[in-house]
VEXMIDO-824418 format. One line per field, with one value per atom (N, C-alpha, C, O): residue number from 1; residue in three letters; x, y, z; atom name. Coordinates in nm, 4 decimals. Layout:
<pts>
k: c(NUM  ...)
r: c(ala  ...)
c1: c(X  ...)
c2: c(Y  ...)
c3: c(Z  ...)
a: c(CA  ...)
</pts>
This chain:
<pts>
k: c(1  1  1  1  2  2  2  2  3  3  3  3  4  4  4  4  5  5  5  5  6  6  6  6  7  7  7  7  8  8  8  8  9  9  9  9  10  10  10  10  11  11  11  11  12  12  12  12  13  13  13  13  14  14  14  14  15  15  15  15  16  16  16  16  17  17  17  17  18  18  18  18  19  19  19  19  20  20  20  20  21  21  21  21  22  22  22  22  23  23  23  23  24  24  24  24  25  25  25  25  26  26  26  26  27  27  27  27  28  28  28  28  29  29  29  29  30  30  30  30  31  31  31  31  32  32  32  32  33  33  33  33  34  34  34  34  35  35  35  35  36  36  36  36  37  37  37  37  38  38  38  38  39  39  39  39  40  40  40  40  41  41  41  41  42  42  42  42  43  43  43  43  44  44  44  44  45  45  45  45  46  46  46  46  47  47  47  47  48  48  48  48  49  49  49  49  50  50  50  50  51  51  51  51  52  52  52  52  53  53  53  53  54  54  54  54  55  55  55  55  56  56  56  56  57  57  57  57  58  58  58  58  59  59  59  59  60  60  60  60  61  61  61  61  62  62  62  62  63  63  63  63  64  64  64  64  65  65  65  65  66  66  66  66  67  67  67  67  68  68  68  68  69  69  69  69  70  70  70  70  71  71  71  71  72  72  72  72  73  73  73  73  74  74  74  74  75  75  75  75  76  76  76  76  77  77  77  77  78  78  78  78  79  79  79  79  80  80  80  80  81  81  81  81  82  82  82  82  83  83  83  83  84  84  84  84  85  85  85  85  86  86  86  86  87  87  87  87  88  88  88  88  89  89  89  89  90  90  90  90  91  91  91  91  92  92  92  92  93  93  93  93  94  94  94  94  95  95  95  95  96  96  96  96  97  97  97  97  98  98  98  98  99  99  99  99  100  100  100  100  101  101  101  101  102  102  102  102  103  103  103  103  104  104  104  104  105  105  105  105  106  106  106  106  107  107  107  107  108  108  108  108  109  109  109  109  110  110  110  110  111  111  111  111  112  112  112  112)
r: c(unk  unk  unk  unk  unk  unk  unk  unk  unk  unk  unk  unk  unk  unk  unk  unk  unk  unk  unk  unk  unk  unk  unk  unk  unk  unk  unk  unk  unk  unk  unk  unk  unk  unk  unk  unk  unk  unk  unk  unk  unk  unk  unk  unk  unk  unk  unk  unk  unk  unk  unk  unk  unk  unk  unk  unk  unk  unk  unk  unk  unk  unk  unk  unk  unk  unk  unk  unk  unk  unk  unk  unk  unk  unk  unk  unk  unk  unk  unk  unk  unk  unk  unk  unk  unk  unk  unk  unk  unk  unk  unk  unk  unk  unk  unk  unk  unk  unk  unk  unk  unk  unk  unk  unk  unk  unk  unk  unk  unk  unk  unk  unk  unk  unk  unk  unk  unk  unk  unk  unk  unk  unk  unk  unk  unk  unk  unk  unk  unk  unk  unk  unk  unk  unk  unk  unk  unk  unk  unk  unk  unk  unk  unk  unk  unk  unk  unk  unk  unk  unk  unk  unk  unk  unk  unk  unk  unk  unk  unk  unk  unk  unk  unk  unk  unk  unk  unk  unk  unk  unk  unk  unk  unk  unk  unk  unk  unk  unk  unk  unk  unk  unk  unk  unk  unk  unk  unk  unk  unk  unk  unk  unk  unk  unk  unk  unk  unk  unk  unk  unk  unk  unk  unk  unk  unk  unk  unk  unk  unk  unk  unk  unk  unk  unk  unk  unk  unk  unk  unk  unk  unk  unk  unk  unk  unk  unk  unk  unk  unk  unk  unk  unk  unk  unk  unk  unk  unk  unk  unk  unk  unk  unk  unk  unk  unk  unk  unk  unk  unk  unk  unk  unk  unk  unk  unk  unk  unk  unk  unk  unk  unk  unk  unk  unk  unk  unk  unk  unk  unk  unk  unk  unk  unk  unk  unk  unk  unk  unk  unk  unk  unk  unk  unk  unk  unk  unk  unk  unk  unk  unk  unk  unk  unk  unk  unk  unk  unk  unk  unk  unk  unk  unk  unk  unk  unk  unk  unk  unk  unk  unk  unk  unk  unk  unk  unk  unk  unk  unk  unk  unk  unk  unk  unk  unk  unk  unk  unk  unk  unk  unk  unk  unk  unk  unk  unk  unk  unk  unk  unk  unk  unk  unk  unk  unk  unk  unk  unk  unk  unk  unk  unk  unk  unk  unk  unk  unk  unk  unk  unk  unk  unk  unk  unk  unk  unk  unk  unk  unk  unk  unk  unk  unk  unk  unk  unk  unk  unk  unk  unk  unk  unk  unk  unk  unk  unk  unk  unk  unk  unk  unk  unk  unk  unk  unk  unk  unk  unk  unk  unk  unk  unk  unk  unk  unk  unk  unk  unk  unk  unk  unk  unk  unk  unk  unk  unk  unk  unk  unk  unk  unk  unk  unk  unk  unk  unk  unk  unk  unk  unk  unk  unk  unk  unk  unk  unk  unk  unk  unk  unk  unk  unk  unk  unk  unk  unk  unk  unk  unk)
c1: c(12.5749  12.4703  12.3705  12.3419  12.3199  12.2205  12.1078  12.0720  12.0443  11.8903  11.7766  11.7824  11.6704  11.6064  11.5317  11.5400  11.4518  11.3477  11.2189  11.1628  11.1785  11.0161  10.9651  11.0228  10.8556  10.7865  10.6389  10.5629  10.6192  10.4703  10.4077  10.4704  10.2873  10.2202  10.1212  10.0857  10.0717  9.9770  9.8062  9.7075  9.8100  9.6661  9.7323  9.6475  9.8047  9.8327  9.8137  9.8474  9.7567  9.7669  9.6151  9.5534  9.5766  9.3823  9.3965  9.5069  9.3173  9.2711  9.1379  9.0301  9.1845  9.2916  9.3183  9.2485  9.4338  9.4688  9.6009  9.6427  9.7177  9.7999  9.8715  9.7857  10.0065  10.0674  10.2147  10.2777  10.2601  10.3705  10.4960  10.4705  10.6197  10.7121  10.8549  10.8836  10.9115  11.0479  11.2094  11.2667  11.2177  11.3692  11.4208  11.4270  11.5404  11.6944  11.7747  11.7473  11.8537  11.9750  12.1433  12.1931  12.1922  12.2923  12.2035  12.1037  12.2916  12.2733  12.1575  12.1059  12.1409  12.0284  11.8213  11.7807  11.7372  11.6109  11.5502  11.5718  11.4472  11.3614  11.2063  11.1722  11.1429  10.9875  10.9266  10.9317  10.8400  10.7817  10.6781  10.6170  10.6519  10.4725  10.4699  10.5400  10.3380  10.3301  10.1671  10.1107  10.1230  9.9866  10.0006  10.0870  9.8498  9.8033  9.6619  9.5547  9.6627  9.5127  9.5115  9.6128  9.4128  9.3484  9.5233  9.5765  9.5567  9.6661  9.7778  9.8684  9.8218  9.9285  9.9936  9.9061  10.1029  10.1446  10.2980  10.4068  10.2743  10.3989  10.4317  10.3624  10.5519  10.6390  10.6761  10.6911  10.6933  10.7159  10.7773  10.7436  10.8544  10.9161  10.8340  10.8576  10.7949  10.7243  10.7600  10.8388  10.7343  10.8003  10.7016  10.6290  10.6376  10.5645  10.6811  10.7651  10.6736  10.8003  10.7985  10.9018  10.6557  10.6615  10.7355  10.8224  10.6874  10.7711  10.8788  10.9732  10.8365  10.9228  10.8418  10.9050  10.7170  10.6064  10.5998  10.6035  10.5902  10.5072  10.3865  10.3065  10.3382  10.2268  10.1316  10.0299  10.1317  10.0337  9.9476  10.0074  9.8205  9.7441  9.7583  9.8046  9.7111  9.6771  9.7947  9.8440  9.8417  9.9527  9.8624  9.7449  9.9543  9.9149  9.8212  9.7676  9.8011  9.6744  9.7302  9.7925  9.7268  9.8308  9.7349  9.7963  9.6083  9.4584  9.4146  9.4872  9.3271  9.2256  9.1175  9.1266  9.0181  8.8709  8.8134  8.7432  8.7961  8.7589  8.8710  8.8333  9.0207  9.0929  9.1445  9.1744  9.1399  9.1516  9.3110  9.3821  9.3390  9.5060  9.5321  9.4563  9.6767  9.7799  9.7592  9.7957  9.7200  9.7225  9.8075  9.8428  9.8371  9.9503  9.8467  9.7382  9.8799  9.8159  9.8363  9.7334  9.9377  9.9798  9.9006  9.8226  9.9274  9.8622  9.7126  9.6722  9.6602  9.6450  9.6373  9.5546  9.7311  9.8211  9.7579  9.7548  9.7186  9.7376  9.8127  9.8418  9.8267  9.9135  9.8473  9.7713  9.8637  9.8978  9.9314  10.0143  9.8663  9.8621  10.0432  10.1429  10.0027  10.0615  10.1963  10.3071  10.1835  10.3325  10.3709  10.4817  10.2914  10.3277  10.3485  10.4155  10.2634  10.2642  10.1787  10.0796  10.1770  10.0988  10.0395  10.0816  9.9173  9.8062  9.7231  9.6824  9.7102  9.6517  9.7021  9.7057  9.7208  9.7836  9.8733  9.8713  9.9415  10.0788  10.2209  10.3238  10.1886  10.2994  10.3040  10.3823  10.1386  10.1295  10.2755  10.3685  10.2752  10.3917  10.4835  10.5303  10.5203  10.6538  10.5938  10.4810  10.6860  10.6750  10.7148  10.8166  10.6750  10.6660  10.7979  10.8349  10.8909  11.0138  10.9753  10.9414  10.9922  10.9056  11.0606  11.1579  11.0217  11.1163  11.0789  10.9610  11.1946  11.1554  11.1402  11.2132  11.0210  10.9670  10.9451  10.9158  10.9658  10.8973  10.8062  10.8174  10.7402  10.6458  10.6436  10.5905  10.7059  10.7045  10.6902  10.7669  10.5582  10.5180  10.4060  10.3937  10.3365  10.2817  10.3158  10.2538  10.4274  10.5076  10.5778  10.6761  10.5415  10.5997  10.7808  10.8146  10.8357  11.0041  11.0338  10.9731  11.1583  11.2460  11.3180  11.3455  11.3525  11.3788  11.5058  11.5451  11.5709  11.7355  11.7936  11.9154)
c2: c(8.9247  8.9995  9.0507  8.9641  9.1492  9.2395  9.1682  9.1323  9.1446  9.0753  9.1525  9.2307  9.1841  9.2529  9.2803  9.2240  9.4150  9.4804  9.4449  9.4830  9.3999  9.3470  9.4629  9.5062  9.5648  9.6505  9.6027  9.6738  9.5203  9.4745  9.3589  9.3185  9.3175  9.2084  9.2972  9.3955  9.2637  9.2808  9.2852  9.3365  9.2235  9.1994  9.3221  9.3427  9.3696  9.4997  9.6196  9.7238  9.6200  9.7502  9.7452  9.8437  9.6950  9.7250  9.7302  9.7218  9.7406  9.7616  9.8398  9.7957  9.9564  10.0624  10.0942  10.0703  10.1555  10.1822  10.1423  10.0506  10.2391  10.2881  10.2574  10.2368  10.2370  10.1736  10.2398  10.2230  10.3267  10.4426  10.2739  10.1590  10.3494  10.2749  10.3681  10.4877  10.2656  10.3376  10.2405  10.1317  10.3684  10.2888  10.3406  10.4631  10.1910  10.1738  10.1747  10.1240  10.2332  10.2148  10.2834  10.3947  10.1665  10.2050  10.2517  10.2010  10.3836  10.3972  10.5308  10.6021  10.5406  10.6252  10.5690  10.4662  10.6704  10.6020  10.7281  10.8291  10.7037  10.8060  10.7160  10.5978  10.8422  10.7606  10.8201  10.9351  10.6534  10.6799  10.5874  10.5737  10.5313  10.4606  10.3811  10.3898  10.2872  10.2453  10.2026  10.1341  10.2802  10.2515  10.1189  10.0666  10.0942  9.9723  9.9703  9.9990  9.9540  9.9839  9.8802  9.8683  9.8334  9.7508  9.6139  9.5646  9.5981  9.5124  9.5757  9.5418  9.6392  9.7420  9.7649  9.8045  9.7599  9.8222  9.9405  9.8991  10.0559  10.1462  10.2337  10.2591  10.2742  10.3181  10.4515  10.4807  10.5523  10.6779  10.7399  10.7155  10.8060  10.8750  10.9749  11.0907  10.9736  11.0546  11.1972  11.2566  11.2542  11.4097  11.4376  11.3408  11.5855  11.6339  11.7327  11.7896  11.7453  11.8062  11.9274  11.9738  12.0221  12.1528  12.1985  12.2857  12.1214  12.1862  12.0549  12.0731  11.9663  11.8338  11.8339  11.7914  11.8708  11.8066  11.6871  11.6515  11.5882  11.4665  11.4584  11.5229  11.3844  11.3843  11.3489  11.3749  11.2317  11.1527  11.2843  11.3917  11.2847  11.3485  11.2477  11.2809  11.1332  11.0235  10.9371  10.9255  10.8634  10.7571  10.6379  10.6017  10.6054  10.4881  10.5749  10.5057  10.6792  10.7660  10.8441  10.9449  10.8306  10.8994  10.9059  10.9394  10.8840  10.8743  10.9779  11.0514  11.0481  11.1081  11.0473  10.9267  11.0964  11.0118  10.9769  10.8822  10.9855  10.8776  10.7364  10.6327  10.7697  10.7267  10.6600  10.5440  10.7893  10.7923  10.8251  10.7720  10.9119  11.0056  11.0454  11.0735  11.0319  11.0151  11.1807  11.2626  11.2329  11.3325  11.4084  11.3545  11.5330  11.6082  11.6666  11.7233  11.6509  11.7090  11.8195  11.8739  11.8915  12.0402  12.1133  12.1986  12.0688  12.1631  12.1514  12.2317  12.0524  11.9207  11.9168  11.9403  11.8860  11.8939  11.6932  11.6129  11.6773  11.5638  11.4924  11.5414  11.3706  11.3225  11.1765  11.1082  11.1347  11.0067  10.8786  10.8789  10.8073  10.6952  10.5986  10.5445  10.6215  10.5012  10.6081  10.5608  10.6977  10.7939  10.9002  10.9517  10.9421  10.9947  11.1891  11.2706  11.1989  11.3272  11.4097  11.3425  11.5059  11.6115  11.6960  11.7910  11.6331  11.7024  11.8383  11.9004  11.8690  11.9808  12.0202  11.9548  12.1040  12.1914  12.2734  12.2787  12.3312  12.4128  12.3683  12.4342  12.2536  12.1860  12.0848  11.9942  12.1655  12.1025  12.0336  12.1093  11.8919  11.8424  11.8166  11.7040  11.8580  11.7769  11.5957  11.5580  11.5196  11.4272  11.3648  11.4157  11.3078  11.2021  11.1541  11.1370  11.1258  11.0609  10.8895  10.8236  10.8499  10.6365  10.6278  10.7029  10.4654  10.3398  10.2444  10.2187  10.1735  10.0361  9.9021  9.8582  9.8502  9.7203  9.6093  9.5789  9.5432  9.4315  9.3170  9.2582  9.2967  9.1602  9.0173  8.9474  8.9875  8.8203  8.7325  8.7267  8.6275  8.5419  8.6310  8.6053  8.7541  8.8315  8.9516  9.0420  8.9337  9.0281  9.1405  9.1076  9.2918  9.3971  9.4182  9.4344  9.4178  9.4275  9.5810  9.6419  9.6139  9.6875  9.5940  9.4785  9.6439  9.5652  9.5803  9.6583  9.5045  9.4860  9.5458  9.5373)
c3: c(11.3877  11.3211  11.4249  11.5076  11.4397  11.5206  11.4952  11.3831  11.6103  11.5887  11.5657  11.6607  11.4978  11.3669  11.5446  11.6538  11.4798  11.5775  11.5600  11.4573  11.6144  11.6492  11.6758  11.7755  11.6236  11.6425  11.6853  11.7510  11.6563  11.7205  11.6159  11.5180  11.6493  11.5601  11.5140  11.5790  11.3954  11.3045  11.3809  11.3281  11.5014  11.5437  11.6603  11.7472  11.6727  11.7656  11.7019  11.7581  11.5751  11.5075  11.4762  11.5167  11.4423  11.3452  11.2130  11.1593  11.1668  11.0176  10.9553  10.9155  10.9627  10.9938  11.1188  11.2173  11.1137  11.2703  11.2795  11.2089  11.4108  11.4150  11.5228  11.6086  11.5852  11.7041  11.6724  11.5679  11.7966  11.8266  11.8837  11.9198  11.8628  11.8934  11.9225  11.9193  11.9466  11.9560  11.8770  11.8836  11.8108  11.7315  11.7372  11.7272  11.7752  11.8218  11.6707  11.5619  11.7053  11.6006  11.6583  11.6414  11.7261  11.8017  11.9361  11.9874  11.9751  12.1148  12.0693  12.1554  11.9783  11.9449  11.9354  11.8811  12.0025  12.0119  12.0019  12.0689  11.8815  11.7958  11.8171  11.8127  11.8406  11.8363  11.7031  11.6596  11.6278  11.5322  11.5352  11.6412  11.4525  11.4308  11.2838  11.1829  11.3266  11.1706  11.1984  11.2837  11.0806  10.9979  10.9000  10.8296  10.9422  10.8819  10.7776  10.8310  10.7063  10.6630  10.4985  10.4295  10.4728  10.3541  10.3505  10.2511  10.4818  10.5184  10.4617  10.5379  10.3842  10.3841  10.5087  10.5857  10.5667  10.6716  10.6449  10.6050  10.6712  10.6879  10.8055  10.9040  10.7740  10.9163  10.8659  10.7473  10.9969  10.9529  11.1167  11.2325  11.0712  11.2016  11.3078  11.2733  11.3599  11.4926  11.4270  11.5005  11.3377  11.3168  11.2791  11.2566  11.2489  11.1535  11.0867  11.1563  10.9351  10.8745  10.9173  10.9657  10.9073  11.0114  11.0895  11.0881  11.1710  11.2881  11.3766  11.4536  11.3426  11.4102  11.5362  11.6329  11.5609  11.6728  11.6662  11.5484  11.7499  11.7265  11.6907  11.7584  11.5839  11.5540  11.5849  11.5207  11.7630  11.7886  11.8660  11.8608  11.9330  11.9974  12.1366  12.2456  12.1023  12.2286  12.1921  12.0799  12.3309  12.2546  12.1488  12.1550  12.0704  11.9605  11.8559  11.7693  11.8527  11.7873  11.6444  11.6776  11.5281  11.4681  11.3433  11.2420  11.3248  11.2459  11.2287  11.2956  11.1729  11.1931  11.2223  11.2450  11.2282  11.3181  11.1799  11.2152  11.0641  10.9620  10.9207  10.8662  10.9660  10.9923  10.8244  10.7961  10.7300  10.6407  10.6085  10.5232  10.6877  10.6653  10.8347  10.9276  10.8202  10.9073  10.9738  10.8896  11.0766  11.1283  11.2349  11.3397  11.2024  11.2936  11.4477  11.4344  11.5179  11.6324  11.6652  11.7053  11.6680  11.6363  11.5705  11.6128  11.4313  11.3056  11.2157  11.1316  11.2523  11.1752  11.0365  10.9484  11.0457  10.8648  10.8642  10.9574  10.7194  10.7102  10.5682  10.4591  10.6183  10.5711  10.4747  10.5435  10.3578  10.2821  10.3988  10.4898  10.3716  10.4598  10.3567  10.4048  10.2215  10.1503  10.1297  10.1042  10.1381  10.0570  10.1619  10.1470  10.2710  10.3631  10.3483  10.4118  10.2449  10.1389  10.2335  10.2621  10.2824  10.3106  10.2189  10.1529  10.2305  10.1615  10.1485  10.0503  10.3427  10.3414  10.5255  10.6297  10.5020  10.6611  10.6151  10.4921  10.6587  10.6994  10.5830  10.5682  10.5210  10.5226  10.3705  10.3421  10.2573  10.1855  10.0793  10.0513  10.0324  9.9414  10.0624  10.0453  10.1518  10.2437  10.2677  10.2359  10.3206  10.3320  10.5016  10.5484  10.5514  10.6408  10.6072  10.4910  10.7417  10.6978  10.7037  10.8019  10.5751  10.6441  10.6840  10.6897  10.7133  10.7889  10.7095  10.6853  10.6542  10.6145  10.7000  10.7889  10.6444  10.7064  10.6480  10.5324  10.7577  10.6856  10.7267  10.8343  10.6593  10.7797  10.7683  10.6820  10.8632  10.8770  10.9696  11.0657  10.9471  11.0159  11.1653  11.2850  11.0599  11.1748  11.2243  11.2801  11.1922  11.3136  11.2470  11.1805  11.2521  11.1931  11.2207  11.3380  11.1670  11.1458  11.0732  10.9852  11.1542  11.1041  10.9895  11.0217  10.8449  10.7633  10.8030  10.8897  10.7388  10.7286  10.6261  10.6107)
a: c(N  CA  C  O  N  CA  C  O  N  CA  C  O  N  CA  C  O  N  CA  C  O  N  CA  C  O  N  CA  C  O  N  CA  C  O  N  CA  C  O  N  CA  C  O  N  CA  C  O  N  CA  C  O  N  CA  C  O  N  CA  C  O  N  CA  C  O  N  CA  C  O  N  CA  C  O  N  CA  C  O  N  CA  C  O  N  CA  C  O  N  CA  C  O  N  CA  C  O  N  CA  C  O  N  CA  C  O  N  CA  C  O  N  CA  C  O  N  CA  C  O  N  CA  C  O  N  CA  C  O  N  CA  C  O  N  CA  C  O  N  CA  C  O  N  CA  C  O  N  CA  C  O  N  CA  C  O  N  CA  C  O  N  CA  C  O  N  CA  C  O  N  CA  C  O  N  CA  C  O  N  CA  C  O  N  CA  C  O  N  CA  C  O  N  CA  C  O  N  CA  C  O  N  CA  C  O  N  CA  C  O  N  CA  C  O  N  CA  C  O  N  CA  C  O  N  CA  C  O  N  CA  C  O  N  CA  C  O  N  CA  C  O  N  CA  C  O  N  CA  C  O  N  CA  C  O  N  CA  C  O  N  CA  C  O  N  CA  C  O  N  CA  C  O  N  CA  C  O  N  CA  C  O  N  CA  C  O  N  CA  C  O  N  CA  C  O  N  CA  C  O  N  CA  C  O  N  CA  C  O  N  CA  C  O  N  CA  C  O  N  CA  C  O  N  CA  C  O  N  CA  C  O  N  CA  C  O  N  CA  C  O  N  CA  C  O  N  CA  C  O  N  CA  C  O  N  CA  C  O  N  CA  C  O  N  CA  C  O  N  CA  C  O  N  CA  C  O  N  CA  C  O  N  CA  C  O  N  CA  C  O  N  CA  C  O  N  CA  C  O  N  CA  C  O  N  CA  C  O  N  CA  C  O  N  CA  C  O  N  CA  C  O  N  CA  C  O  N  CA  C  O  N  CA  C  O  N  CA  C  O  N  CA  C  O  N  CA  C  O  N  CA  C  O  N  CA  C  O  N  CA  C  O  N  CA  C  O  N  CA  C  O  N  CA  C  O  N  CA  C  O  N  CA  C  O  N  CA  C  O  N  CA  C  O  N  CA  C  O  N  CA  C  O)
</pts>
């Protein structure tokens, strides 16, 4: 059995606040991220649906500065923290591709 991906710990992210990664699946590696906020934590692929820019500005940065919704650095289209919905930019109704997770004993997981 493949041993599960450790994306980071829970005290590596904030509340609110955001931490970039990279996932493996096979010999393939895509960068994406996961927001944290009111202890909720979700995962979403490094894309903006637009244009497929990355969305961070700064590494680990994927907030806006009220750090309310998930922001494109390109466009700044933003995005649903909990559903990953684009609200307002370029790109209103597309979605954020998520990743499933999961958290245990601390520690953010690629789910199984």
């Amino acid at each position: 059995m493949a041993e599960t991906q450790v994306i980071c710990t829970l005290d590596e992210i904030g509340d609110p606040g955001s931490r970039g990664f990279s996932l493996r699946r096979g010999d393939q590696v895509t960068q994406a991220f996961v927001v944290q906020r009111d202890g909720e934590v979700y995962a979403y692929h490094n894309r903006c649906p637009h244009t497929g820019a990355p969305l961070d500005w700064v590494e680990h940065r994927f907030l806006d500065l009220e750090q309310a919704y998930i922001q494109c650095a390109t466009h700044d289209a933003r995005f649903e923290i909990d559903s990953g919905v684009c609200i307002t930019g370029p790109c209103p109704g597309a979605s954020l591709q998520p990743i499933a997770i999961e958290v245990v004993g601390g520690q953010v997981r690629i789910a199984r």
